[in-house]
N, C-alpha and C positions, 0 to 999 in steps of 0.2 A: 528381492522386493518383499517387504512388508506384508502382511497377510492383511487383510482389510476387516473389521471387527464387521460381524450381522448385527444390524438393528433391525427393532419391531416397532410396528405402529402401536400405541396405546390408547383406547380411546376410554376417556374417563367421564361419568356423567358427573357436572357437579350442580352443586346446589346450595343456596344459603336461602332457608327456606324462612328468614324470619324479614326476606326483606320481598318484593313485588315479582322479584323474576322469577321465568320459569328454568328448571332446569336446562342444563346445556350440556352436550358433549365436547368435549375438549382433546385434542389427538399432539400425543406428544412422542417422540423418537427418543429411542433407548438403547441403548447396545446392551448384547447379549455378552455375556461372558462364563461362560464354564457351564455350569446347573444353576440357572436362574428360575426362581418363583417370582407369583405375582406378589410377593412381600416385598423381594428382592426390586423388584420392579418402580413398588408404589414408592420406598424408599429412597430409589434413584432418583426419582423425579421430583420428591421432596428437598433431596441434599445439594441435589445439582441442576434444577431447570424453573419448581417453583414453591418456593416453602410454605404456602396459605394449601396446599393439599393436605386435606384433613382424612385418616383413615387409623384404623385402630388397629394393635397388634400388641401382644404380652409374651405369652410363651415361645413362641416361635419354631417348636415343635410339634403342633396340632391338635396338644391334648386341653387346651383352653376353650376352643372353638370362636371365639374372640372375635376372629380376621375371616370370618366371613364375610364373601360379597358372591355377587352375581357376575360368573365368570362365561362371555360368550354365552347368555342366555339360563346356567347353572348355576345351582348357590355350589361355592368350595369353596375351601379355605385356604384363604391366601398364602400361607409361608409354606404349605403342602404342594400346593398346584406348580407345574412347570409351564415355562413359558418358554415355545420354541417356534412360534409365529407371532403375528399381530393379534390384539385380542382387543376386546371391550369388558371394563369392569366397571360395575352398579353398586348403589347400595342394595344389602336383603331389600324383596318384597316385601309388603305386608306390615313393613316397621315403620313407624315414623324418622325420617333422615332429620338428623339432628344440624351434621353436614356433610357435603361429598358422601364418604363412603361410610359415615360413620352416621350409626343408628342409635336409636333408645331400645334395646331387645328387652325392653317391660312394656313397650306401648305398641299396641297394633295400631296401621293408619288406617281410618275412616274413611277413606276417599276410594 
């Protein structure tokens, strides 16, 4: 019999801040496979459940610092971080969210 793949719950806040709503969390299901990161993650869920997920990512080695978010309540950086439960990812505090995960890191938010 087949081994059965883990999935995690992901719970993403998004946001399109140029139009009336408020942000919203969004829970989407992911299989784990091998050493997965929250890049590997955001990724997945981009290629194969919904492509309007907006989040940012360059080096994918940790030395850009680019792919920060707010991981279960911690800023880390996305393609570093390992994911081996359910988790919630934000965009940084304190930035203005351009969208989802992606931030303007020249603008602090006022609010």
């Amino acid at each position: 019999m087949a081994e059965e793949t883990k999935k995690v719950k992901v719970k993403i806040l998004r946001s399109k801040p140029w139009t009336k709503e408020e942000p919203k969390h969004q829970v989407f299901e992911v299989p784990l496979e091998g050493k997965t990161s929250v890049l590997n993650v955001l990724t997945y869920i981009s290629e194969n459940l919904d492509p309007t997920l907006a989040f940012y990512n360059s080096c994918r080695i940790g030395k850009c610092m680019g792919c920060q978010v707010v991981v279960n309540g911690k800023a880390k950086m996305a393609c570093t971080t390992p994911v081996n439960d359910d988790i919630t990812v934000e965009p940084l505090r304190n930035h203005k969210v351009i969208k989802d995960l992606v931030v303007d890191r020249g603008a602090k938010d006022e609010a």
